[in-house]
mmCIF file of the N, C-alpha and C atoms, coordinates in Angstrom:
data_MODEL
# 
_entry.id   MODEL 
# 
loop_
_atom_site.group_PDB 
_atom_site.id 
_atom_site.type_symbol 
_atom_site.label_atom_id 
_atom_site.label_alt_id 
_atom_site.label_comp_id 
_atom_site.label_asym_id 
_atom_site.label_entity_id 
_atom_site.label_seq_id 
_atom_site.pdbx_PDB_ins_code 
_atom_site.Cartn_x 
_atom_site.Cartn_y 
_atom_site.Cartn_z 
_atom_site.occupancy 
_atom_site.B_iso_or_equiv 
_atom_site.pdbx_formal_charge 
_atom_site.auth_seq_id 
_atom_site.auth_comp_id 
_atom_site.auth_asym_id 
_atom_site.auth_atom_id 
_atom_site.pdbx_PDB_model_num 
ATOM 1   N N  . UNK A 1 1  ? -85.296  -79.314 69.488 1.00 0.00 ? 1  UNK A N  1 
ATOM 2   C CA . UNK A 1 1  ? -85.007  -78.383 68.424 1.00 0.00 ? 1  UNK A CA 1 
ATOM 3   C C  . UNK A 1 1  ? -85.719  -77.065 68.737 1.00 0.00 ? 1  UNK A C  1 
ATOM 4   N N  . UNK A 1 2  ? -84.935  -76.173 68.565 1.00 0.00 ? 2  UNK A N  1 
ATOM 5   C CA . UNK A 1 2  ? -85.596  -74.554 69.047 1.00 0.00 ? 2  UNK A CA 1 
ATOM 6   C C  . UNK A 1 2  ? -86.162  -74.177 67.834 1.00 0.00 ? 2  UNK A C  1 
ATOM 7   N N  . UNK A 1 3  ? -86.471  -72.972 67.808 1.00 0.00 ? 3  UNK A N  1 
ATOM 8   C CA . UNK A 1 3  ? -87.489  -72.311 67.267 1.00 0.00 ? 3  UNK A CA 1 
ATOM 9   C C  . UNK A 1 3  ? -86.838  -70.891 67.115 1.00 0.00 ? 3  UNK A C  1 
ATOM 10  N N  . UNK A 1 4  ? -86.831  -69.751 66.386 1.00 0.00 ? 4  UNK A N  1 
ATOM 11  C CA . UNK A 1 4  ? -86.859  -68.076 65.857 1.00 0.00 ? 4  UNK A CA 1 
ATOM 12  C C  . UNK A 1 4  ? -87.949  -67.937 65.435 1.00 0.00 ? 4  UNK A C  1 
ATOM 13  N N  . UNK A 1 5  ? -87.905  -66.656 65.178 1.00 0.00 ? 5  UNK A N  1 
ATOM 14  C CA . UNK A 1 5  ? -88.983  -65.945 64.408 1.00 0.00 ? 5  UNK A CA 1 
ATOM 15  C C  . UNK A 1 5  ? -87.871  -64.735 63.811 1.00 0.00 ? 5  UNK A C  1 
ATOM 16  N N  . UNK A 1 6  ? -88.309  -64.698 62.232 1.00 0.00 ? 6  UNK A N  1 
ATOM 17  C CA . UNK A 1 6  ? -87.116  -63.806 61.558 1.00 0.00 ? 6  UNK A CA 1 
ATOM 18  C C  . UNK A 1 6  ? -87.967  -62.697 61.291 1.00 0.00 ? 6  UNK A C  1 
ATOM 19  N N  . UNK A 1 7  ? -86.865  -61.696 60.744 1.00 0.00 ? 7  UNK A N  1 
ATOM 20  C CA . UNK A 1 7  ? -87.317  -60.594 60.220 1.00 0.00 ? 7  UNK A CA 1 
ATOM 21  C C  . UNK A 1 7  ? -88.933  -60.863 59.545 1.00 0.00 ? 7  UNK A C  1 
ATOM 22  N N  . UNK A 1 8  ? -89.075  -61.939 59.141 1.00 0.00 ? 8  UNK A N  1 
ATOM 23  C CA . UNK A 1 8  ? -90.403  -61.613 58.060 1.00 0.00 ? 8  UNK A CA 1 
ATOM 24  C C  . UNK A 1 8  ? -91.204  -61.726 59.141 1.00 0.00 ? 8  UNK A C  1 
ATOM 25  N N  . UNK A 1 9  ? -91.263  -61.597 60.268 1.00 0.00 ? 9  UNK A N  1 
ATOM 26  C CA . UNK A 1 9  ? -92.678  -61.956 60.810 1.00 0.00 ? 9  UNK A CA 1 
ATOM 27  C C  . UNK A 1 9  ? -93.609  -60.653 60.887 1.00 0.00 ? 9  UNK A C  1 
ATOM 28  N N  . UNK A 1 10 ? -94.512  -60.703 60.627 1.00 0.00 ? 10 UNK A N  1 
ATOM 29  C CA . UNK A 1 10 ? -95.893  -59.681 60.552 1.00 0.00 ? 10 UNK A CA 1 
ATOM 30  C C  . UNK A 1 10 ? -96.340  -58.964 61.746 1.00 0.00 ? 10 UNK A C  1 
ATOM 31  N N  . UNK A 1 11 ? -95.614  -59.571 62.921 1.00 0.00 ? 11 UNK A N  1 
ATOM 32  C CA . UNK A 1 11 ? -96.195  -59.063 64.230 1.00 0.00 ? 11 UNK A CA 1 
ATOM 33  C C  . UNK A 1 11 ? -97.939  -59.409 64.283 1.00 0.00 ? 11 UNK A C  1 
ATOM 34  N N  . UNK A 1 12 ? -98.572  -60.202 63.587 1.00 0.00 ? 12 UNK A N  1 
ATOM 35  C CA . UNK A 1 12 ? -99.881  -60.415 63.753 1.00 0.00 ? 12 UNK A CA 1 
ATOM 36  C C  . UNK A 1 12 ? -100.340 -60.749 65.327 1.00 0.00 ? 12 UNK A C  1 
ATOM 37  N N  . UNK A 1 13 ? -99.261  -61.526 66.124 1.00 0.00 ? 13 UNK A N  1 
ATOM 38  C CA . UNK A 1 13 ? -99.558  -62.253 66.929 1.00 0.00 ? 13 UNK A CA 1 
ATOM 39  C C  . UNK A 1 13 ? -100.539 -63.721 66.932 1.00 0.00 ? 13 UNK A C  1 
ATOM 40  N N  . UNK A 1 14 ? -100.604 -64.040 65.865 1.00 0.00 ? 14 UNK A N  1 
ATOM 41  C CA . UNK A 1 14 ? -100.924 -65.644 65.720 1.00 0.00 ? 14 UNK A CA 1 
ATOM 42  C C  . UNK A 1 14 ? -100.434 -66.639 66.584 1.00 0.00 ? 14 UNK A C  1 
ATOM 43  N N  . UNK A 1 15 ? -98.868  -66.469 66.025 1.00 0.00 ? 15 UNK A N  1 
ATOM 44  C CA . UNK A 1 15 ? -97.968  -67.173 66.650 1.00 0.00 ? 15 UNK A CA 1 
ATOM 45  C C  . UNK A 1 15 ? -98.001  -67.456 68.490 1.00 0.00 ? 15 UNK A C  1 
ATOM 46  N N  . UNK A 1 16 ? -98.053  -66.297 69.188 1.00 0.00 ? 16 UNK A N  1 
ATOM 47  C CA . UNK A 1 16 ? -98.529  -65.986 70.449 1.00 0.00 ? 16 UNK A CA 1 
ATOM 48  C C  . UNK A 1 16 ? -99.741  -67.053 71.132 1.00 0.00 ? 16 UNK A C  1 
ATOM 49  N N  . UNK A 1 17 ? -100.820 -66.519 70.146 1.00 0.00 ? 17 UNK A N  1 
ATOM 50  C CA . UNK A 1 17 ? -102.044 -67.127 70.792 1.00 0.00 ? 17 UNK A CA 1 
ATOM 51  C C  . UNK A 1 17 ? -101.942 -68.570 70.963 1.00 0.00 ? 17 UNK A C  1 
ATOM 52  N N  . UNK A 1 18 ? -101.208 -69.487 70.176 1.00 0.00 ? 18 UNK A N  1 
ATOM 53  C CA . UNK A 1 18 ? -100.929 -70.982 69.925 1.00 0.00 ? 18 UNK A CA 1 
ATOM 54  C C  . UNK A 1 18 ? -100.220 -71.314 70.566 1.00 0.00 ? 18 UNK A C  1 
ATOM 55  N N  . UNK A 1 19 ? -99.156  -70.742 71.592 1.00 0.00 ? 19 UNK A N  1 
ATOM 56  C CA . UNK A 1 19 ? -98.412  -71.059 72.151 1.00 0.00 ? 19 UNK A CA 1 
ATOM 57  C C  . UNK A 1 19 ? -98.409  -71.694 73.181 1.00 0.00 ? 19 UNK A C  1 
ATOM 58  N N  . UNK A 1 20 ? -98.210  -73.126 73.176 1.00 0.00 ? 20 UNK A N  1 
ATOM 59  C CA . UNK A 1 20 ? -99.230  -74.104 74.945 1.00 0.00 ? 20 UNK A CA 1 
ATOM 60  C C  . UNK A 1 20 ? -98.238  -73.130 76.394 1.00 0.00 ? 20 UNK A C  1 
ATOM 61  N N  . UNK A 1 21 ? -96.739  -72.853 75.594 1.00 0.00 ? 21 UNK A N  1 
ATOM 62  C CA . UNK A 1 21 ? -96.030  -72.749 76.955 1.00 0.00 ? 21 UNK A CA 1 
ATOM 63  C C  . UNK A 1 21 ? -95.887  -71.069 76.858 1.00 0.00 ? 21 UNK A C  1 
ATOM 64  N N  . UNK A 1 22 ? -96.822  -70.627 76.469 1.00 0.00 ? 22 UNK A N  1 
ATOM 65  C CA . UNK A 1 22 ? -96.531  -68.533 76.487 1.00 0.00 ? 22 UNK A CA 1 
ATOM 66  C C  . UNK A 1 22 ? -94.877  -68.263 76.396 1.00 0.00 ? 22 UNK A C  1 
ATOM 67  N N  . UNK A 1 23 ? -94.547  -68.850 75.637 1.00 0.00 ? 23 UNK A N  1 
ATOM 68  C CA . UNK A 1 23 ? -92.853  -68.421 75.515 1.00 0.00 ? 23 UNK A CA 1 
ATOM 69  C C  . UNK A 1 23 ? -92.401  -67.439 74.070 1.00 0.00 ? 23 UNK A C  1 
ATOM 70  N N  . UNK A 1 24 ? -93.804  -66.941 73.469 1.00 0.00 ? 24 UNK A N  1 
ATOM 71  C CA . UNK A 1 24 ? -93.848  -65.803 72.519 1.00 0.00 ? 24 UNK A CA 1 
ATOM 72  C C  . UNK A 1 24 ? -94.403  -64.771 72.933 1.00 0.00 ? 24 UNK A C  1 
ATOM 73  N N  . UNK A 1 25 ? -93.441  -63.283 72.767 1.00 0.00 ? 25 UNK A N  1 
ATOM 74  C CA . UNK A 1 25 ? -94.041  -62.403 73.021 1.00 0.00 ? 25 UNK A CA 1 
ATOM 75  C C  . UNK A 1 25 ? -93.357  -61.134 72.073 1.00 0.00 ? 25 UNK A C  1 
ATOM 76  N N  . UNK A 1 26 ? -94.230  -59.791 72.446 1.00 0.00 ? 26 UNK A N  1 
ATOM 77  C CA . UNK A 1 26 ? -94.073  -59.097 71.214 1.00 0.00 ? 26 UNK A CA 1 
ATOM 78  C C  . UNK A 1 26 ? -92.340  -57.861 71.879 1.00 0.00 ? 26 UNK A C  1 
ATOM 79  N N  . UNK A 1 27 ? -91.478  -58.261 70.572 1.00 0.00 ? 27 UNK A N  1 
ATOM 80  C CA . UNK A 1 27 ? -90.359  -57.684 70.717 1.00 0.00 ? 27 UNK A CA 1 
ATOM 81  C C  . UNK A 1 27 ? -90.556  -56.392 70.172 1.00 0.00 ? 27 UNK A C  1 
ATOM 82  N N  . UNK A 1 28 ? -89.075  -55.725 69.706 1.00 0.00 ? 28 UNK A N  1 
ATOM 83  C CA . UNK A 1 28 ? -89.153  -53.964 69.546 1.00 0.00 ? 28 UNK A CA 1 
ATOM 84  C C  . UNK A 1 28 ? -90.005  -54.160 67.860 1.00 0.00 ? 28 UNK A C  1 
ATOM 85  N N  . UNK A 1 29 ? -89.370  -55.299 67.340 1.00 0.00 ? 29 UNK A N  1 
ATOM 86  C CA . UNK A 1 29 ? -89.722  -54.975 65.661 1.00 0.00 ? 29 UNK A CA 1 
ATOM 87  C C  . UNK A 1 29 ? -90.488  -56.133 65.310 1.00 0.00 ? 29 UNK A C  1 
ATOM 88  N N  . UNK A 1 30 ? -90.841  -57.607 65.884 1.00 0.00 ? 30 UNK A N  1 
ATOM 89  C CA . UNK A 1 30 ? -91.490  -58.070 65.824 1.00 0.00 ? 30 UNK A CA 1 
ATOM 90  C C  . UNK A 1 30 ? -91.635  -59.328 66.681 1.00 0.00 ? 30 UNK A C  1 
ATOM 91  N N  . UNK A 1 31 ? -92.449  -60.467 66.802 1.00 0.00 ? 31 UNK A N  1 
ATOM 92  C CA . UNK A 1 31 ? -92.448  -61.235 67.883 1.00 0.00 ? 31 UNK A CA 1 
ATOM 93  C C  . UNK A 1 31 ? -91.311  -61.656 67.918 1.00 0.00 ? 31 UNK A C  1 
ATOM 94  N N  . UNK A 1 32 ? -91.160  -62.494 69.071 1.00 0.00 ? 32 UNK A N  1 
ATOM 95  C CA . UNK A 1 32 ? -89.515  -63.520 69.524 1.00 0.00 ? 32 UNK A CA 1 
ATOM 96  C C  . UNK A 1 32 ? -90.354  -64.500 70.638 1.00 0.00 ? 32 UNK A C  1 
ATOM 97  N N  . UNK A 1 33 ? -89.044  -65.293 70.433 1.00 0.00 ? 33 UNK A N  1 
ATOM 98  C CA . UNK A 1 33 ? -89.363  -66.520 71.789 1.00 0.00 ? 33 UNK A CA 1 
ATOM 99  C C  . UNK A 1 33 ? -88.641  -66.779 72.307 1.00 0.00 ? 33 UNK A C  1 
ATOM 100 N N  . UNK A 1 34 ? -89.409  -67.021 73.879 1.00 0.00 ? 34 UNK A N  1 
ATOM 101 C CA . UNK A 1 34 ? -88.185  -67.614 75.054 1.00 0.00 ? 34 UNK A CA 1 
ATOM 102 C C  . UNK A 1 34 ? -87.811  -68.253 74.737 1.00 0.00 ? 34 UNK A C  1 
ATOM 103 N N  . UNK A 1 35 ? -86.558  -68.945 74.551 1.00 0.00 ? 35 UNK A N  1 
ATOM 104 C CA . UNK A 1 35 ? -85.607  -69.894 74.829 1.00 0.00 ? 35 UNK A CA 1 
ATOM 105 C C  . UNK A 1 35 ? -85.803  -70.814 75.384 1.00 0.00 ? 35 UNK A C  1 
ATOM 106 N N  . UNK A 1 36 ? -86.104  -70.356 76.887 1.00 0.00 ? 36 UNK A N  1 
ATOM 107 C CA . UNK A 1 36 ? -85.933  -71.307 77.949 1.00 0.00 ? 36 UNK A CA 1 
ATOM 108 C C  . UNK A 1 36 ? -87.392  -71.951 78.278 1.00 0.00 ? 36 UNK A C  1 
ATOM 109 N N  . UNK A 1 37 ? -88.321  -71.005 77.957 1.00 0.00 ? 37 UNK A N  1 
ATOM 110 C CA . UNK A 1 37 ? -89.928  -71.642 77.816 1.00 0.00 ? 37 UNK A CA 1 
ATOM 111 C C  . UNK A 1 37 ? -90.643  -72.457 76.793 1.00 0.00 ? 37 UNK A C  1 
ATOM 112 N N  . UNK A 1 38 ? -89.490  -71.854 75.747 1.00 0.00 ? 38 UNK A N  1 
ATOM 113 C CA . UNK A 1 38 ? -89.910  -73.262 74.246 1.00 0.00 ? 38 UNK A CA 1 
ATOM 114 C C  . UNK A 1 38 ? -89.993  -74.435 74.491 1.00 0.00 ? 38 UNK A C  1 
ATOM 115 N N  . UNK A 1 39 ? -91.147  -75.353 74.332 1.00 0.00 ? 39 UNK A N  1 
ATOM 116 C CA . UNK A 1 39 ? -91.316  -76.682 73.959 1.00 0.00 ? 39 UNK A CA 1 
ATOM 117 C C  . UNK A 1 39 ? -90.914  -77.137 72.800 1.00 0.00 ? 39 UNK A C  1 
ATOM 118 N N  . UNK A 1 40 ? -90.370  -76.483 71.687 1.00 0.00 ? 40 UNK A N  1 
ATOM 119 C CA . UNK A 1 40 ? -89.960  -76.971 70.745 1.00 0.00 ? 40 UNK A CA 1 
ATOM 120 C C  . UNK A 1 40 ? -91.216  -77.800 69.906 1.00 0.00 ? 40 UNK A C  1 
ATOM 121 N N  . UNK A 1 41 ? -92.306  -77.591 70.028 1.00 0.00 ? 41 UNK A N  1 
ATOM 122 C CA . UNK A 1 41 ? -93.434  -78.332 69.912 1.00 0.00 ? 41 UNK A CA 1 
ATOM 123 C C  . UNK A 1 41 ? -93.739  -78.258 67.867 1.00 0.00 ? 41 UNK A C  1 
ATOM 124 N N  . UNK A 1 42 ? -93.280  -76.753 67.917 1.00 0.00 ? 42 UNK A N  1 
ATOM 125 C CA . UNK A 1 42 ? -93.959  -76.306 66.646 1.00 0.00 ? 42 UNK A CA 1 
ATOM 126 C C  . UNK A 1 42 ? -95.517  -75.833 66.219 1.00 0.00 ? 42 UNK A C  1 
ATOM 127 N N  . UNK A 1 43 ? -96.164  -75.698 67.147 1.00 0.00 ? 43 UNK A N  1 
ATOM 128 C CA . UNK A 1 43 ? -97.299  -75.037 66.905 1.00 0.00 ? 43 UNK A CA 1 
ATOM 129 C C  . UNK A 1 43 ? -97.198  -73.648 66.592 1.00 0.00 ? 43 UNK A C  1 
ATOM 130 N N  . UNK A 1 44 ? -95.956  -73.156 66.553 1.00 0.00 ? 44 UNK A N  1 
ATOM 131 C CA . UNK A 1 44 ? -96.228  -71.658 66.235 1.00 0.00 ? 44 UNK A CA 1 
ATOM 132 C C  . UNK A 1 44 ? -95.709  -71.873 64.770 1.00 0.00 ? 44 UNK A C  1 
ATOM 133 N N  . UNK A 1 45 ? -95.152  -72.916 64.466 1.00 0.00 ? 45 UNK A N  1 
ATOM 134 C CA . UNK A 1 45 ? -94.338  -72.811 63.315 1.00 0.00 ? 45 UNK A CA 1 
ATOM 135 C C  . UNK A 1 45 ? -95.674  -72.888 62.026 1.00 0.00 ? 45 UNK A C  1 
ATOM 136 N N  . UNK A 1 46 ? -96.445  -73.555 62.595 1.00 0.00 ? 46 UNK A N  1 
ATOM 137 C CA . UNK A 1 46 ? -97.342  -74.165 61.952 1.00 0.00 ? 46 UNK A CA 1 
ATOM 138 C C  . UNK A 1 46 ? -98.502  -72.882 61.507 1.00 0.00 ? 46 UNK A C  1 
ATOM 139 N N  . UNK A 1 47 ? -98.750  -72.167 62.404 1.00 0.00 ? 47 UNK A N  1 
ATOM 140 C CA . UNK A 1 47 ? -99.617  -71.330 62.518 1.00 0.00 ? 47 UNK A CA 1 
ATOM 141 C C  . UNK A 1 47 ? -99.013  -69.692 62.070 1.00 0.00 ? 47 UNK A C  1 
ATOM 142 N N  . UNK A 1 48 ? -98.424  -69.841 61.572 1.00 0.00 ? 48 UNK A N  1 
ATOM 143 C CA . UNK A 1 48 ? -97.491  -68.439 61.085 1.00 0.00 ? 48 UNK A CA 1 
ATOM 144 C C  . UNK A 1 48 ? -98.213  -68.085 59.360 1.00 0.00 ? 48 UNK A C  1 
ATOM 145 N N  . UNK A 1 49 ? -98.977  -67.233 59.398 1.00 0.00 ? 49 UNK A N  1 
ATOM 146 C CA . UNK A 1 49 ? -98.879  -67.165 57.737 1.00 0.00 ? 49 UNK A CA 1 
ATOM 147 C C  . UNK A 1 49 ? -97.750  -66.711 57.019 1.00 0.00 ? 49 UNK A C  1 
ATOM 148 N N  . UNK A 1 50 ? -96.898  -66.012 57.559 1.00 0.00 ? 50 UNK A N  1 
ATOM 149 C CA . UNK A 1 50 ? -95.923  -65.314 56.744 1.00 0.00 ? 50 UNK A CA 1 
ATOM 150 C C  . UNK A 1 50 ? -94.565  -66.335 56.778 1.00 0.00 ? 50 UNK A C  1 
ATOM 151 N N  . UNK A 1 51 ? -94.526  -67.190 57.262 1.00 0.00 ? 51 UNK A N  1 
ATOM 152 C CA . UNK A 1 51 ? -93.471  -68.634 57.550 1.00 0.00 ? 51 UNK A CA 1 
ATOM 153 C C  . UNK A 1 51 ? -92.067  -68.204 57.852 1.00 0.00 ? 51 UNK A C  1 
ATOM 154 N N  . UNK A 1 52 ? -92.207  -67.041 59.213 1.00 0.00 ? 52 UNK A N  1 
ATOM 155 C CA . UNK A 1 52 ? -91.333  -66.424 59.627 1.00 0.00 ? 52 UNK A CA 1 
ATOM 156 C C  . UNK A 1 52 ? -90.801  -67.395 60.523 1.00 0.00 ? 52 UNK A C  1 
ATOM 157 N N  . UNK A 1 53 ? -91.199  -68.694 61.150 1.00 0.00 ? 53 UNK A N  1 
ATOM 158 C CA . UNK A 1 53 ? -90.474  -69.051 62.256 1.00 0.00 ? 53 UNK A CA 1 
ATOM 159 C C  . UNK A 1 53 ? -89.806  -70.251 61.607 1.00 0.00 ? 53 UNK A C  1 
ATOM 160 N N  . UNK A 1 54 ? -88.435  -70.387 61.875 1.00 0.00 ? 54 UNK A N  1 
ATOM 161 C CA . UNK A 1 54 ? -87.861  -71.419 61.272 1.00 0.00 ? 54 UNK A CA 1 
ATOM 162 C C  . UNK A 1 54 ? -87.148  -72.145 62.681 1.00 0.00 ? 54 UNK A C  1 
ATOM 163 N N  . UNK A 1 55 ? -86.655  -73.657 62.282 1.00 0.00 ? 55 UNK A N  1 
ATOM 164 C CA . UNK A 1 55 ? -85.862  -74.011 63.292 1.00 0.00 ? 55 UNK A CA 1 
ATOM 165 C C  . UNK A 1 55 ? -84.457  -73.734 62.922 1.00 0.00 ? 55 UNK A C  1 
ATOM 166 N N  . UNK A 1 56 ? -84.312  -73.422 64.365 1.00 0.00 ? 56 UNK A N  1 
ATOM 167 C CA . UNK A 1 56 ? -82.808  -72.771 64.560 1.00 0.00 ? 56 UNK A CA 1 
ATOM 168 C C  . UNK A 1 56 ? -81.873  -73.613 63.474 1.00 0.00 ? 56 UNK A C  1 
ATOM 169 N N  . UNK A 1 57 ? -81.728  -75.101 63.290 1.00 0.00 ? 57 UNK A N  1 
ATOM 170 C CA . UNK A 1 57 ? -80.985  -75.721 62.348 1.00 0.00 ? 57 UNK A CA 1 
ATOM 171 C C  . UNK A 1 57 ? -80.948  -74.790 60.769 1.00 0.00 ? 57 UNK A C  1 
ATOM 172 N N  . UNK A 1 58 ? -82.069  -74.311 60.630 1.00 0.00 ? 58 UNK A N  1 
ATOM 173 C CA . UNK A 1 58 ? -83.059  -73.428 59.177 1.00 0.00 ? 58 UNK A CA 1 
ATOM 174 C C  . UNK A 1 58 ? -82.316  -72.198 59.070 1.00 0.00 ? 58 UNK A C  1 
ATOM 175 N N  . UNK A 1 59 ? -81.939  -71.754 60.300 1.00 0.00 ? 59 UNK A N  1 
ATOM 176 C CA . UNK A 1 59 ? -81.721  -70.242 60.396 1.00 0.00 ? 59 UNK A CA 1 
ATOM 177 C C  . UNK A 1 59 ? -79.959  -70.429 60.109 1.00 0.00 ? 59 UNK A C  1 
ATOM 178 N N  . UNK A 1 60 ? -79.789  -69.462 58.912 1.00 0.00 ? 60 UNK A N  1 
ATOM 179 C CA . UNK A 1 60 ? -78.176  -69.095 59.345 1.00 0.00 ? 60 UNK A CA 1 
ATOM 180 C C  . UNK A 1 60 ? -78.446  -67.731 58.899 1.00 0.00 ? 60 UNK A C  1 
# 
């Protein structure tokens, strides 16, 4: 199961630092994640205060 990060994210970079496989990094308006480097793990999901990252199933 993948992972986004939506509009609400804060750009804090939280999300980033937690990341085992560095597959978050900072986009034009706020973080995003590789695709192809996601573990799907959820540690960023977890660690988000603003509960910007949803799984892709979450996101329409």
């Amino acid at each position: 199961m993948a992972f986004v990060i939506t509009d609400e994210c804060l750009a804090c970079g939280s999300c980033a630092e937690q990341c085992p496989a560095e597959a978050i990094f900072e986009g034009e308006s706020h973080f995003e994640i590789d695709q192809e480097k996601c573990l799907a793990c959820g540690s960023c999901k977890a660690q988000c205060p603003a509960k910007a990252i949803k799984n892709t199933e979450e996101e329409e």
